[in-house]
PDB file of N, CA, C and O in Angstrom:
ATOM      1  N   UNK A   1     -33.010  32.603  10.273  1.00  0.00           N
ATOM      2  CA  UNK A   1     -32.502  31.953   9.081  1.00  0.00           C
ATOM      3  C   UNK A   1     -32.305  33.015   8.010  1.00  0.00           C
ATOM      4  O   UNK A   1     -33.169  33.811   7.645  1.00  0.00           O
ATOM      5  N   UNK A   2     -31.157  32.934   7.587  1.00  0.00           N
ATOM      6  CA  UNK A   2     -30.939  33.925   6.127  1.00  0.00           C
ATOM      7  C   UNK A   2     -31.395  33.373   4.879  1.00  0.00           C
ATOM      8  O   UNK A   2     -31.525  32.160   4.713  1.00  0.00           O
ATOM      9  N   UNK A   3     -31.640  34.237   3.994  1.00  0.00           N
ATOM     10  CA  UNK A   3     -32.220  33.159   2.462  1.00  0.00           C
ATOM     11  C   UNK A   3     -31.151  32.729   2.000  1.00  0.00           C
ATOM     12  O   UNK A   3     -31.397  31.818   1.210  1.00  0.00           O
ATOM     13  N   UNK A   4     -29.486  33.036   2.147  1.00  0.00           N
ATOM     14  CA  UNK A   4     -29.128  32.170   1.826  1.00  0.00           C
ATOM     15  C   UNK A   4     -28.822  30.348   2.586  1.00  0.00           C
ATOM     16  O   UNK A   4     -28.404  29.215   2.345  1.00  0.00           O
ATOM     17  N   UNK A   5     -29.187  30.897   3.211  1.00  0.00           N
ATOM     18  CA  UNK A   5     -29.405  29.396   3.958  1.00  0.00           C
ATOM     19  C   UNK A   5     -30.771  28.934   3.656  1.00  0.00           C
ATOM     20  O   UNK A   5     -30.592  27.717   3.712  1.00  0.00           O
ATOM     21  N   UNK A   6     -32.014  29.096   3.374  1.00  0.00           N
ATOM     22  CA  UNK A   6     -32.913  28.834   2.664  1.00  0.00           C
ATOM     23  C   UNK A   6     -32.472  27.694   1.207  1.00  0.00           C
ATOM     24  O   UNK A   6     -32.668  26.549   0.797  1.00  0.00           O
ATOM     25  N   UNK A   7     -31.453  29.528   0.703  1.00  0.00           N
ATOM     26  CA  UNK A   7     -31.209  28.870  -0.522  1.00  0.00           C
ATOM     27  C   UNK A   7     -30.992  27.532  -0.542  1.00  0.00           C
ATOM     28  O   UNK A   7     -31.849  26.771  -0.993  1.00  0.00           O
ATOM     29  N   UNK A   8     -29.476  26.967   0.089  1.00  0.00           N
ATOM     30  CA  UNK A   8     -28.861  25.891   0.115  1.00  0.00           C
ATOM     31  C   UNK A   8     -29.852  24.471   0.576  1.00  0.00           C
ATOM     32  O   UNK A   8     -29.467  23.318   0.382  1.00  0.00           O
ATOM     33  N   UNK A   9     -31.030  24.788   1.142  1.00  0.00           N
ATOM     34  CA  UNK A   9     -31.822  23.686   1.352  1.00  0.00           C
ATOM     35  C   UNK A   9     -32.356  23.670   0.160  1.00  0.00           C
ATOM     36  O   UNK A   9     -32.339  22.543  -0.334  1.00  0.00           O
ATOM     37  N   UNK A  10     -32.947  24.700  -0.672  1.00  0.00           N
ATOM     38  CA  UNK A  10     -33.503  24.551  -1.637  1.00  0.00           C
ATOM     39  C   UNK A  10     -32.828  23.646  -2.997  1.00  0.00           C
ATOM     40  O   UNK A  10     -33.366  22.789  -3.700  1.00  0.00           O
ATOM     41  N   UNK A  11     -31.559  24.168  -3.037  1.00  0.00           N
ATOM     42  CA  UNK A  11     -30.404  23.638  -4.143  1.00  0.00           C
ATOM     43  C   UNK A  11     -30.085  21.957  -3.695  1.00  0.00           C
ATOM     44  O   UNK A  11     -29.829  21.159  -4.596  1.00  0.00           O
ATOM     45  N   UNK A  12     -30.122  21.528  -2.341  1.00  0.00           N
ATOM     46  CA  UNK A  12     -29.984  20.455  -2.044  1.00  0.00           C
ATOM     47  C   UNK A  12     -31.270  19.459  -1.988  1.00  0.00           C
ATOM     48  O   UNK A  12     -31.252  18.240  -1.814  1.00  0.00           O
ATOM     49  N   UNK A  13     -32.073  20.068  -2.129  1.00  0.00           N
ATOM     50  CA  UNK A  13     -33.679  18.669  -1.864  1.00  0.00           C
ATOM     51  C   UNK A  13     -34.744  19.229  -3.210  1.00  0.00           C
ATOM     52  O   UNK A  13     -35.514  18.341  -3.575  1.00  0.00           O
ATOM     53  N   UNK A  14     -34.883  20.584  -3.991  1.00  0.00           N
ATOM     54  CA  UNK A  14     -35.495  20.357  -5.570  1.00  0.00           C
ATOM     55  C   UNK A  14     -34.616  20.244  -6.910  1.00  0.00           C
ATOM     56  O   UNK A  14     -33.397  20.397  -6.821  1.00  0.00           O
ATOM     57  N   UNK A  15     -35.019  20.067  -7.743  1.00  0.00           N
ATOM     58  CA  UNK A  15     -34.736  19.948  -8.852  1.00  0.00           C
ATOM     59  C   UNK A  15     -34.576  21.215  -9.580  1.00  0.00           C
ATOM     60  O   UNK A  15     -35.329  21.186 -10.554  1.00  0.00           O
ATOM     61  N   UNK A  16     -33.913  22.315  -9.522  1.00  0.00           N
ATOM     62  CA  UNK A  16     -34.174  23.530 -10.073  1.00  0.00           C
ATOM     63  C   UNK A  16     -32.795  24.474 -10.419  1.00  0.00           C
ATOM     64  O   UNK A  16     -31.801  24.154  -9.768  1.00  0.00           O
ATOM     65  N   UNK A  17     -32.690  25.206 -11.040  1.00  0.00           N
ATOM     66  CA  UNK A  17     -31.556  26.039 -11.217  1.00  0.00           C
ATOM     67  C   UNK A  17     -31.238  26.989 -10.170  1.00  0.00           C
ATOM     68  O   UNK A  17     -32.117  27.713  -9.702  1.00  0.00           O
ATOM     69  N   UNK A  18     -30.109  27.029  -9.796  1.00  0.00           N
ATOM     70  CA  UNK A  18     -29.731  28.506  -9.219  1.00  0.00           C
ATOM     71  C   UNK A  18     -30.319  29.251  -9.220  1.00  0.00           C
ATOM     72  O   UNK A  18     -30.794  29.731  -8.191  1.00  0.00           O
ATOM     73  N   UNK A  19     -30.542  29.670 -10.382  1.00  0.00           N
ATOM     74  CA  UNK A  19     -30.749  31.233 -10.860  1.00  0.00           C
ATOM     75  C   UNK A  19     -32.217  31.466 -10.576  1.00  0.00           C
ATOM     76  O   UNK A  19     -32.643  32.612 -10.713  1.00  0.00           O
ATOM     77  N   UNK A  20     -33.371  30.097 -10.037  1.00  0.00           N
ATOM     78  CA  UNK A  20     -34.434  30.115 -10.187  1.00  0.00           C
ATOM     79  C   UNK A  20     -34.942  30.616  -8.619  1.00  0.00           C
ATOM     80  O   UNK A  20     -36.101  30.812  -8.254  1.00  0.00           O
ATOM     81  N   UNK A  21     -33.619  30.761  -7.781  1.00  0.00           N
ATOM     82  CA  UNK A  21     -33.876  30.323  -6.108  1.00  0.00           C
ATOM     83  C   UNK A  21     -33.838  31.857  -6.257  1.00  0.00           C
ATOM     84  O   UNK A  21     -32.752  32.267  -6.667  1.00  0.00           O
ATOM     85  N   UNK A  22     -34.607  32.635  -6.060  1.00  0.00           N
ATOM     86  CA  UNK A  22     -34.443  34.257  -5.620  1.00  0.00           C
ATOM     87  C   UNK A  22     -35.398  34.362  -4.757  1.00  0.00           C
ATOM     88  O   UNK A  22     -36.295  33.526  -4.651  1.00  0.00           O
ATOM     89  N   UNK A  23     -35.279  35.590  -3.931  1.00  0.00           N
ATOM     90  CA  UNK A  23     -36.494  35.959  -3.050  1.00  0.00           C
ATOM     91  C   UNK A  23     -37.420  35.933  -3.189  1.00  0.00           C
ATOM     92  O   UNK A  23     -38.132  35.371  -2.357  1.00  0.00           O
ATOM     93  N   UNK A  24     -38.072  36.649  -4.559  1.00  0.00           N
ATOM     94  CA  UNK A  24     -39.308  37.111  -5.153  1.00  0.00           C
ATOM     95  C   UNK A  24     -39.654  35.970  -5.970  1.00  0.00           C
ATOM     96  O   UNK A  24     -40.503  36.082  -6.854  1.00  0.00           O
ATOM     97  N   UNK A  25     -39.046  34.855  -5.734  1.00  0.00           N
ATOM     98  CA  UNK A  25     -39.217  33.402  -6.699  1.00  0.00           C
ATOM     99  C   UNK A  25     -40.727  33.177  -6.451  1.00  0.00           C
ATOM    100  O   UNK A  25     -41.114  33.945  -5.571  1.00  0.00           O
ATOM    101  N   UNK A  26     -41.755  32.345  -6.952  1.00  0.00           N
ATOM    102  CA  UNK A  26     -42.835  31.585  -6.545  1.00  0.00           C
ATOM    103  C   UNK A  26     -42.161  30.599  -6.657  1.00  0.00           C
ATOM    104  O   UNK A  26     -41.206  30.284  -7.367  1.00  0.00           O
ATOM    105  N   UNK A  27     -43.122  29.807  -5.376  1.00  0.00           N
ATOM    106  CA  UNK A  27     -42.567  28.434  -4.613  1.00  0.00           C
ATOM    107  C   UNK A  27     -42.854  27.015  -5.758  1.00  0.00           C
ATOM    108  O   UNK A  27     -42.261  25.974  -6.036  1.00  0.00           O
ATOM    109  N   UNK A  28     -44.229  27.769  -6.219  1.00  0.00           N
ATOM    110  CA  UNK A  28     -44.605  27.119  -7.271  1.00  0.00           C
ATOM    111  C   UNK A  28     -45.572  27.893  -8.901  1.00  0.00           C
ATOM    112  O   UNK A  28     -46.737  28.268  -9.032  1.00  0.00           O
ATOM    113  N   UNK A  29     -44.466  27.852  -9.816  1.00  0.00           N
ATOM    114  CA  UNK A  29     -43.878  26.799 -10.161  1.00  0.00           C
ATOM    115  C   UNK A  29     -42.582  26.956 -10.560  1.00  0.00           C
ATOM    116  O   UNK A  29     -42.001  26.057 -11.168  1.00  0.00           O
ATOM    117  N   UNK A  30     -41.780  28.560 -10.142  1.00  0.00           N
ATOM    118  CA  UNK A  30     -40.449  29.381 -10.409  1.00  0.00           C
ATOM    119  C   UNK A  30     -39.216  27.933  -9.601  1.00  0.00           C
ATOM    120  O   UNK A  30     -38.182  27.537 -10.138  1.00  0.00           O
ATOM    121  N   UNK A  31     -39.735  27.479  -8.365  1.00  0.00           N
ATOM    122  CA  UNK A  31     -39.069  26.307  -7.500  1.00  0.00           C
ATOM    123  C   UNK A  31     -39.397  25.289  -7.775  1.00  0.00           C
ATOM    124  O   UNK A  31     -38.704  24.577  -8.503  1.00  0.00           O
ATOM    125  N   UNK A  32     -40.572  24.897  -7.272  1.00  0.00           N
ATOM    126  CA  UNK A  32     -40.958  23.974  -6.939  1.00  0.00           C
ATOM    127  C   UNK A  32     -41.794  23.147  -8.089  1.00  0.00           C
ATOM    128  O   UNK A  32     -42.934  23.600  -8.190  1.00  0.00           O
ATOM    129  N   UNK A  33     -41.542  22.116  -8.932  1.00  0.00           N
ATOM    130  CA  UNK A  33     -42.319  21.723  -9.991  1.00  0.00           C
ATOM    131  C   UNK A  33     -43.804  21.480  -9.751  1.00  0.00           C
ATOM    132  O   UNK A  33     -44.706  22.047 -10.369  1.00  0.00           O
ATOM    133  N   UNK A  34     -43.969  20.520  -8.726  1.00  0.00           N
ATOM    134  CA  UNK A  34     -45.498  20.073  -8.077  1.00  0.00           C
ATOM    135  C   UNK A  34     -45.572  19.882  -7.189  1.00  0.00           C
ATOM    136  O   UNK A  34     -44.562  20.209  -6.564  1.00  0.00           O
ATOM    137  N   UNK A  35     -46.286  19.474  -6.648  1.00  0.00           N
ATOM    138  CA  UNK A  35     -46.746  19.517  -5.377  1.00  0.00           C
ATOM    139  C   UNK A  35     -46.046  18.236  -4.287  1.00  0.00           C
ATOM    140  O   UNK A  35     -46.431  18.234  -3.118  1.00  0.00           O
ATOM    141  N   UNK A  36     -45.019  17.180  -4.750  1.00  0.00           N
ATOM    142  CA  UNK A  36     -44.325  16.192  -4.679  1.00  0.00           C
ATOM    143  C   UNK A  36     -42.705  17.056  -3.998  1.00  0.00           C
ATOM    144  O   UNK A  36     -41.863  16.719  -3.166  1.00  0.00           O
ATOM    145  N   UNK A  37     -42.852  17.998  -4.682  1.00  0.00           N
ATOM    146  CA  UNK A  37     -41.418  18.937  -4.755  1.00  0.00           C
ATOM    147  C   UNK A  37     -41.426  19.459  -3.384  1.00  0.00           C
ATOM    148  O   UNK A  37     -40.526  19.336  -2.553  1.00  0.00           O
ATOM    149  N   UNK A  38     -42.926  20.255  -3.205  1.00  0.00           N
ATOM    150  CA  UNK A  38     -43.210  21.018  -1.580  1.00  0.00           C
ATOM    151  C   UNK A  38     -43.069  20.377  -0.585  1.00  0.00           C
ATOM    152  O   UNK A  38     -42.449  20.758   0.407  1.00  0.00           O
ATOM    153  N   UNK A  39     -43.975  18.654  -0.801  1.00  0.00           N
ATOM    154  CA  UNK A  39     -43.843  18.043   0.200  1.00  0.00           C
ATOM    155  C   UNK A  39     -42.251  17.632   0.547  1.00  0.00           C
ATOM    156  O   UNK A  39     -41.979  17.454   1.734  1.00  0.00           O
ATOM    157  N   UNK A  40     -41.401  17.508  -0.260  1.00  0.00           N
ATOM    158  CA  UNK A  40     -39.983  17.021  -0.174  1.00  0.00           C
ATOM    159  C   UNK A  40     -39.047  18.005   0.421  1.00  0.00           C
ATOM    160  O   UNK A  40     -37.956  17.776   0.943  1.00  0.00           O
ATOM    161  N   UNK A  41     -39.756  19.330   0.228  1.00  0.00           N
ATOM    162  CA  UNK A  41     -38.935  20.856   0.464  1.00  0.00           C
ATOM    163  C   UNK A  41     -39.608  20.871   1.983  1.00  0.00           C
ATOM    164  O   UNK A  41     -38.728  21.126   2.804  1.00  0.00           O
ATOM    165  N   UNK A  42     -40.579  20.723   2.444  1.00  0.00           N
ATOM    166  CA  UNK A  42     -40.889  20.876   3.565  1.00  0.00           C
ATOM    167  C   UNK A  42     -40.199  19.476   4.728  1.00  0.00           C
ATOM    168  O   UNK A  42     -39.467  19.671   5.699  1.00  0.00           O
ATOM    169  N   UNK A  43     -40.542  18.580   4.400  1.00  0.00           N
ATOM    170  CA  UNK A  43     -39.546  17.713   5.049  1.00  0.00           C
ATOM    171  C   UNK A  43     -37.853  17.703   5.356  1.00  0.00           C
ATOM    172  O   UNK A  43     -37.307  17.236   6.356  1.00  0.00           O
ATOM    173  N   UNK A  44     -37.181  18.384   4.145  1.00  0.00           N
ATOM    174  CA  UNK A  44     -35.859  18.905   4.456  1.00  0.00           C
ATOM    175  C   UNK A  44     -35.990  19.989   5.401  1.00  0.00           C
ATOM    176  O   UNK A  44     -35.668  19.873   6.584  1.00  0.00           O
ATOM    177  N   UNK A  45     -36.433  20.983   4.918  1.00  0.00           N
ATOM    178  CA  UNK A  45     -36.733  22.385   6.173  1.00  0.00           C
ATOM    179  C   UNK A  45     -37.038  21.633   7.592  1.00  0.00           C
ATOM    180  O   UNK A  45     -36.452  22.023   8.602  1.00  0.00           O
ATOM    181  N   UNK A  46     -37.772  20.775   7.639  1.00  0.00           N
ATOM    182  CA  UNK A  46     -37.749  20.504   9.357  1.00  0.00           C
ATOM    183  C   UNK A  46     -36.354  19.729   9.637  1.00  0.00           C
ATOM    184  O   UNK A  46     -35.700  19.896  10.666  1.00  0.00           O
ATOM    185  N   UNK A  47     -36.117  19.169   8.958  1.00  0.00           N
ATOM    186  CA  UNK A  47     -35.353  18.127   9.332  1.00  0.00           C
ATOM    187  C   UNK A  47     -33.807  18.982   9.630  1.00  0.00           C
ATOM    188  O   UNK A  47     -32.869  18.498  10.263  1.00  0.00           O
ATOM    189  N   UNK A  48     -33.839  20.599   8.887  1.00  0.00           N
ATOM    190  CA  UNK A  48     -32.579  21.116   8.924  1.00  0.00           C
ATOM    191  C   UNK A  48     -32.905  22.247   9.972  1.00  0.00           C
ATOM    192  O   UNK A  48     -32.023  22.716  10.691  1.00  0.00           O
ATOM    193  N   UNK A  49     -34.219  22.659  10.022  1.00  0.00           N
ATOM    194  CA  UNK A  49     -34.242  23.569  11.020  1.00  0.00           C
ATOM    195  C   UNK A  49     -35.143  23.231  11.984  1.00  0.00           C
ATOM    196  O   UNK A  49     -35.264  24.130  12.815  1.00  0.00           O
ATOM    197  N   UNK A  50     -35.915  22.141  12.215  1.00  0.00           N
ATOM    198  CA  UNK A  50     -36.663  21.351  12.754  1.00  0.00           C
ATOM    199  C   UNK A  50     -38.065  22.310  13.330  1.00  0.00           C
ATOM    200  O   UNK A  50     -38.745  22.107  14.336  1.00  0.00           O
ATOM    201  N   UNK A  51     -38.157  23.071  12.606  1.00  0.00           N
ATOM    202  CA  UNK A  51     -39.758  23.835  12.086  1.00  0.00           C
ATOM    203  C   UNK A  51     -40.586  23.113  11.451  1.00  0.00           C
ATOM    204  O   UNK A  51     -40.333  23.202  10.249  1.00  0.00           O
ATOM    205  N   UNK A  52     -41.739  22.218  11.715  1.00  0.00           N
ATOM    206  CA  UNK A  52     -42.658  21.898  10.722  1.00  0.00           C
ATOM    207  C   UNK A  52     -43.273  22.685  10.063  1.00  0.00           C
ATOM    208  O   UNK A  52     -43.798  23.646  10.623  1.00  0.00           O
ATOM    209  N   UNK A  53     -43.378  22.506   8.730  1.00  0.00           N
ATOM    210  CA  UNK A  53     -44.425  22.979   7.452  1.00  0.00           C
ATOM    211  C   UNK A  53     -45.362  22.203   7.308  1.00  0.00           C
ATOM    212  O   UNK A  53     -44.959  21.172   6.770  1.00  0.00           O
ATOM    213  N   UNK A  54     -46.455  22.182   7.528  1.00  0.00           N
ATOM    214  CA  UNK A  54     -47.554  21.242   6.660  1.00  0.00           C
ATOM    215  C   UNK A  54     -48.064  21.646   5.719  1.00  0.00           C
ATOM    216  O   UNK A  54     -48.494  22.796   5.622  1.00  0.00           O
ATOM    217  N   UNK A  55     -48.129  20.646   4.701  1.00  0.00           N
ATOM    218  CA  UNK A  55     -48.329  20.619   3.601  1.00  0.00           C
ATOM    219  C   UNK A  55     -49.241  21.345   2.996  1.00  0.00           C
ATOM    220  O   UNK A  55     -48.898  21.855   1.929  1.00  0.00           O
ATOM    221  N   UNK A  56     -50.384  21.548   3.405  1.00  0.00           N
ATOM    222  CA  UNK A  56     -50.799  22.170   3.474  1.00  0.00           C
ATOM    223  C   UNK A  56     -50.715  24.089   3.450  1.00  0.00           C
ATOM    224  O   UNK A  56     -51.251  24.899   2.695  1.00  0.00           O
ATOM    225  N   UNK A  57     -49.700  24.286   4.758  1.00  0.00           N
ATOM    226  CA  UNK A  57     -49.553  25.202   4.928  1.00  0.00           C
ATOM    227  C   UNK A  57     -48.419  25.905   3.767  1.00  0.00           C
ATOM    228  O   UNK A  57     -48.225  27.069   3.416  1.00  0.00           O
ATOM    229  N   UNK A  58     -47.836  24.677   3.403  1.00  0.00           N
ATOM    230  CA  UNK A  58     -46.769  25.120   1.710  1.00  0.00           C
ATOM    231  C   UNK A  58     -47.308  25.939   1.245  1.00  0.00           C
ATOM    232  O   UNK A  58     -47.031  27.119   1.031  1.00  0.00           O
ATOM    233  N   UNK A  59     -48.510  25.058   0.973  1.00  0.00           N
ATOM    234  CA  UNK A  59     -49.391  25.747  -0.193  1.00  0.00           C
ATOM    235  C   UNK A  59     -49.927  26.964  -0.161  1.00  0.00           C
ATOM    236  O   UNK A  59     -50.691  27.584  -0.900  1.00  0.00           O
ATOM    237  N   UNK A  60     -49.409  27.170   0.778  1.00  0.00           N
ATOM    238  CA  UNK A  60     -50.384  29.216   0.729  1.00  0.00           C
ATOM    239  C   UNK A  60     -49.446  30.017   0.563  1.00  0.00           C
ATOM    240  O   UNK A  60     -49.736  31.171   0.247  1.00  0.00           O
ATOM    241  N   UNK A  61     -47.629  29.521   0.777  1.00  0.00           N
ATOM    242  CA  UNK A  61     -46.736  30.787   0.544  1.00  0.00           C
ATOM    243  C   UNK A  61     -46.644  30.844  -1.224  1.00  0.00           C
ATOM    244  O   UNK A  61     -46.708  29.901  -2.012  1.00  0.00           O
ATOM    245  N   UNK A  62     -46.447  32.520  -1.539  1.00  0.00           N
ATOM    246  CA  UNK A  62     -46.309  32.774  -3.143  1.00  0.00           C
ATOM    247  C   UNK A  62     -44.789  32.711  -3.001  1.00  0.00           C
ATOM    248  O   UNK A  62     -44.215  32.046  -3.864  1.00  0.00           O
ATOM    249  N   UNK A  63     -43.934  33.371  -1.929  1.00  0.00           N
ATOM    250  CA  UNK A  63     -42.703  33.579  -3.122  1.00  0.00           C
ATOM    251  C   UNK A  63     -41.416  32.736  -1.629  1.00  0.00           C
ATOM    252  O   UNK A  63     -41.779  32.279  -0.545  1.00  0.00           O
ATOM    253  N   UNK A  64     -40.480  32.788  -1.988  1.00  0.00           N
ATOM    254  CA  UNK A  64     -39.646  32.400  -1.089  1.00  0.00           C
ATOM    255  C   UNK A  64     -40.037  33.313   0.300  1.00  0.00           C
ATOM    256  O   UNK A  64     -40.470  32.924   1.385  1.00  0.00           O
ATOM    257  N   UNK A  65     -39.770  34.426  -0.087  1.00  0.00           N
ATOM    258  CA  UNK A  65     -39.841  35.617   0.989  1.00  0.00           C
ATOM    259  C   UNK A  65     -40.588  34.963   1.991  1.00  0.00           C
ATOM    260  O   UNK A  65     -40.026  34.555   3.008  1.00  0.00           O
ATOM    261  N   UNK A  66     -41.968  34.803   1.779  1.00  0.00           N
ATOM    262  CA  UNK A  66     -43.143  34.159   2.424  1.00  0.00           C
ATOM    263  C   UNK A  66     -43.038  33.135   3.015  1.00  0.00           C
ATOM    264  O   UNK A  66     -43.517  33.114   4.149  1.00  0.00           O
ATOM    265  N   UNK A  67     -42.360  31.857   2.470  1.00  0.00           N
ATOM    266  CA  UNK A  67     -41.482  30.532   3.269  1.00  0.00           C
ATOM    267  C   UNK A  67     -40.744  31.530   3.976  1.00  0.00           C
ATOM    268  O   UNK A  67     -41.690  32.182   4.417  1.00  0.00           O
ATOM    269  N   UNK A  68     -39.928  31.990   4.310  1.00  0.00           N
ATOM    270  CA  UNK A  68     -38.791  32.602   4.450  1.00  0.00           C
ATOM    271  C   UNK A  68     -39.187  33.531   5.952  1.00  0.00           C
ATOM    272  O   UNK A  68     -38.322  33.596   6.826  1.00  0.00           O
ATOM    273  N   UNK A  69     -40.342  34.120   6.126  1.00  0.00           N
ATOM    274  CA  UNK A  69     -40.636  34.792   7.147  1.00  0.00           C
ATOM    275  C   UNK A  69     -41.287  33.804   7.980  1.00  0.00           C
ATOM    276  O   UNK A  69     -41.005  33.869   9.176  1.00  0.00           O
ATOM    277  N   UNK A  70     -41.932  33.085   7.689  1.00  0.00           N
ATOM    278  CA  UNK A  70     -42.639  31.873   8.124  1.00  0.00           C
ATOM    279  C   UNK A  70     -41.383  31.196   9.183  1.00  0.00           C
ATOM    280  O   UNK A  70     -41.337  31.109  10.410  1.00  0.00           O
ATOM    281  N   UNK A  71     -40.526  30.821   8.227  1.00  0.00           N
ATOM    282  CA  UNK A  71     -39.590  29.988   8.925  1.00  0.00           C
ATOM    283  C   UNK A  71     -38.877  30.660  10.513  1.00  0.00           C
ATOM    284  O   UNK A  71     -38.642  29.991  11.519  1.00  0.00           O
ATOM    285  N   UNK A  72     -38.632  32.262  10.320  1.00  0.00           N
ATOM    286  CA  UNK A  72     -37.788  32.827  10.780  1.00  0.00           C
ATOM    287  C   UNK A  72     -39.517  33.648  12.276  1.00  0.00           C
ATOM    288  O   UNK A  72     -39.352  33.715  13.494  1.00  0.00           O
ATOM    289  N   UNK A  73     -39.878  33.765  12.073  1.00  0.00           N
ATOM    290  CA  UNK A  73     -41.531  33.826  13.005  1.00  0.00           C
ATOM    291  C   UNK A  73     -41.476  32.424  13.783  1.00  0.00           C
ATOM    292  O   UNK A  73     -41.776  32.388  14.976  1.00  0.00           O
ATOM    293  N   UNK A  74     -41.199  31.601  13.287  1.00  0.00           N
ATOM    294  CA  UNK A  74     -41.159  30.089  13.978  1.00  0.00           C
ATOM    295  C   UNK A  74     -39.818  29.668  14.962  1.00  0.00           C
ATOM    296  O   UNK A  74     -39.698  28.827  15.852  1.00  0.00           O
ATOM    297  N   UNK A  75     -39.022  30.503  14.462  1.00  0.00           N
ATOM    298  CA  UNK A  75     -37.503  30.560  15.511  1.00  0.00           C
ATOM    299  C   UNK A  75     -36.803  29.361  14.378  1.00  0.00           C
ATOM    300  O   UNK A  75     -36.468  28.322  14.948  1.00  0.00           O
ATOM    301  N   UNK A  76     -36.641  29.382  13.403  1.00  0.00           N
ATOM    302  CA  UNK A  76     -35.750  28.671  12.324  1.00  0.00           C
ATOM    303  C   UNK A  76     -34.845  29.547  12.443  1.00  0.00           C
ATOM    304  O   UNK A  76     -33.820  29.472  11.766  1.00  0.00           O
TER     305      UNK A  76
END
C-alpha cells in the first residue's frame, strides 16, 4: 500500500484536512479526533484492504508512517 492510498482512506472515513494527512502526522490527535475516529479509520482500512486493526492495536501507532508499515507487513 502507498500513503497515498492510505491517504484517500483517510480523506474518505475522518473528519480532517488535507493538509493534516502527512506521514509524520500523529494518528491522534494531528488525524484522528478520538478514539470514535480510530475505531471508524480502522474499519474502513479492513474493509478496503481487508487487514484487520484492532482497536486496540490503533492505539499504539504515533504517526501515519506506523499505520502505514503495519498495513504493508500485513500484505495490504
Amino acid at each position: 500500500m502507498t500513503f497515498e492510498s492510505l491517504k484517500e482512506i483517510i480523506l474518505a472515513t475522518v473528519n480532517c484536512g488535507e493538509e493534516k494527512v502527512a506521514p509524520d502526522a500523529k494518528l491522534v490527535p494531528d488525524v484522528c479526533a478520538d478514539s470514535l475516529d480510530t475505531v471508524e479509520l480502522a474499519m474502513a482500512l479492513e474493509d478496503k484492504t481487508g487487514v484487520n486493526v484492532p482497536d486496540d492495536l490503533m492505539a499504539t501507532f504515533r504517526t501515519l508512517n506506523d499505520l502505514l508499515a503495519y498495513l504493508n507487513e500485513q500484505g495490504a
